[in-house]
C-alpha positions in Angstrom: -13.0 3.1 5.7 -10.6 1.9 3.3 -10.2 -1.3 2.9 -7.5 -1.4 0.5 -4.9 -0.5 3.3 -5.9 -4.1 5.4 -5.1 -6.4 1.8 -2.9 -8.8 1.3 -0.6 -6.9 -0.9 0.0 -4.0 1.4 1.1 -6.9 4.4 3.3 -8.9 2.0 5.5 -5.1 0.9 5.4 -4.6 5.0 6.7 -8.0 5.8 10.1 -8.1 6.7 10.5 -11.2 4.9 10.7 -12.8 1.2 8.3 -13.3 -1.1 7.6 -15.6 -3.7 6.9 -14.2 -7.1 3.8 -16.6 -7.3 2.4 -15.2 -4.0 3.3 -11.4 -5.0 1.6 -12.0 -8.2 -1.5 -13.6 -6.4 -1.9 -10.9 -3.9 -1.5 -8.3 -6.7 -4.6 -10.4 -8.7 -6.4 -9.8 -5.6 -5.5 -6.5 -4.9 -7.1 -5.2 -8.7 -10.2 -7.7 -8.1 -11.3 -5.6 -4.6 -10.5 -2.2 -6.2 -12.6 -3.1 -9.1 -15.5 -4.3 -6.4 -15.1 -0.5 -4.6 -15.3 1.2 -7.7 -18.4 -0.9 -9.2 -20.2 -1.1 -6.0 -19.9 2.6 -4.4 -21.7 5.3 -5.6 -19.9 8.7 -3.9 -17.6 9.2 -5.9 -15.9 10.9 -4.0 -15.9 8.4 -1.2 -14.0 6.2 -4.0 -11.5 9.4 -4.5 -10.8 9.7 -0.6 -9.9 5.6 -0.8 -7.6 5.5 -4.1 -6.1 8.5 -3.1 -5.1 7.0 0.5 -3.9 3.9 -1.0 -1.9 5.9 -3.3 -0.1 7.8 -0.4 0.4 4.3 1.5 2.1 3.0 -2.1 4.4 6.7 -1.8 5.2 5.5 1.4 6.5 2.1 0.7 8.3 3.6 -2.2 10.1 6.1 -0.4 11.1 3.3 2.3 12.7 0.9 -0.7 14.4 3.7 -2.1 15.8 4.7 1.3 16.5 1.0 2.6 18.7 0.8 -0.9 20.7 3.7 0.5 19.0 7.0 -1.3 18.5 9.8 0.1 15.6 9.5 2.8 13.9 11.7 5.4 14.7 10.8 9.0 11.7 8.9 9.4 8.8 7.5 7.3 5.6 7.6 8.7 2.7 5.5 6.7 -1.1 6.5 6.3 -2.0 3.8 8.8 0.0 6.3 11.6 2.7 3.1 11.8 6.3 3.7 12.1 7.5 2.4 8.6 11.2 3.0 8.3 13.8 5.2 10.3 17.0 5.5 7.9 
């Protein structure tokens, strides 16, 4: 169902490995391009909700595993949208 979650961007933020500005900013370009596609080409709106709002809780997720990999305070574990182990801290 959403689409968002399979992008490039979400893999390269996953990856356990370093990433080139250019490619960030690329995957990021592509990122806005297929959100702007969803939003112009579905009309249930709230079909569009349910997929922005997933995204946005897969975006907490990654935030909350940067902030606990640079030694804040984190929960035990961090478990994504997709049901994937993200992080243990």
């Amino acid at each position: 169902m959403n689409n968002l979650l399979e992008t490039e961007l979400l893999n390269l933020l996953t990856e356990d490995r370093s990433v080139s500005n250019h490619e960030m900013k690329l995957a990021y370009g592509n990122f806005v391009t297929q959100v702007k596609a969803i939003i112009q080409s579905e009309v249930d709106f709230s079909k569009i909700f349910r997929i922005l709002n997933l995204t946005r809780i897969e975006f907490k997720v990654l935030q909350k595993q940067i902030l606990c990999e640079e030694g804040e305070k984190c929960a035990k574990k961090c478990i994504s949208t997709k049901g994937n182990l993200v992080s243990q801290c």
